[in-house]
C-alpha positions in Angstrom: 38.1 60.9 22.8 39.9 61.2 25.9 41.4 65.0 25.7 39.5 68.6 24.9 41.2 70.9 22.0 40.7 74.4 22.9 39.5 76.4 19.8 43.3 77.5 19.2 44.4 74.2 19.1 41.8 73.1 16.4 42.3 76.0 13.9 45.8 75.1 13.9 45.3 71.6 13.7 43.3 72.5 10.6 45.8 74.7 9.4 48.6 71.8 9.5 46.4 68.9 8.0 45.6 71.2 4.9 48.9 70.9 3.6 48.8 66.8 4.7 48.5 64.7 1.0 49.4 61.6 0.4 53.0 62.6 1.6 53.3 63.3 5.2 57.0 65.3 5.7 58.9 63.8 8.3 58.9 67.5 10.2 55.3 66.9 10.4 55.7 63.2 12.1 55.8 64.6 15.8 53.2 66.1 15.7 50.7 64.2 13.5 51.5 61.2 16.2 50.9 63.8 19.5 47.6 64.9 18.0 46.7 60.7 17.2 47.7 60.0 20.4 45.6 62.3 22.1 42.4 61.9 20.3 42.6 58.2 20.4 43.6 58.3 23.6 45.9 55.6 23.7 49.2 57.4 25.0 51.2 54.4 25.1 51.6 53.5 21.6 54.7 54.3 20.9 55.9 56.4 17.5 56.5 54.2 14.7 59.8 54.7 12.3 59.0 56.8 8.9 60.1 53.6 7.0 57.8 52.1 4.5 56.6 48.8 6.4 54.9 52.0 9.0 52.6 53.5 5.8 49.5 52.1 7.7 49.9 53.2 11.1 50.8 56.9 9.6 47.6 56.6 7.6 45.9 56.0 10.3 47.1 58.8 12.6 46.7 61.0 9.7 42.7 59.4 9.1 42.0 59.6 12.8 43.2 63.6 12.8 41.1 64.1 9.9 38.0 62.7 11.5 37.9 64.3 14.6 38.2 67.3 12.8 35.3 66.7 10.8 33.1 65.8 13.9 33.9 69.2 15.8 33.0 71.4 12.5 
């Protein structure tokens, strides 16, 4: 993991991915992709479109959020 969440920044990640289903709003798209982006470390992977044919790379942003979230309870 290549950046450090302060303890602010992981309540309200927590806060956000609670109300993250299997529909992620496109309001929430920005900042899903931030957080992934971050936490993977990989800060030249662009943002992908909403569009169907995307449904992987979102569920992975959203699986990679979830995880580190998990591994700093």
């Amino acid at each position: 993991m290549a950046y450090n969440f302060s303890k602010e920044e992981i309540q309200e990640m927590k806060e956000k991915m609670a109300g993250i289903g299997s529909y992620l709003p496109t309001n929430m798209t920005g900042y899903i992709w931030d957080k992934y982006k971050k936490i993977s470390g990989n800060q030249t992977e662009p943002q992908p479109c909403t569009c169907k044919s995307s449904g992987r790379l979102w569920a992975k942003a959203v699986e990679t959020v979830r995880e580190y979230l998990k591994s700093v309870q």
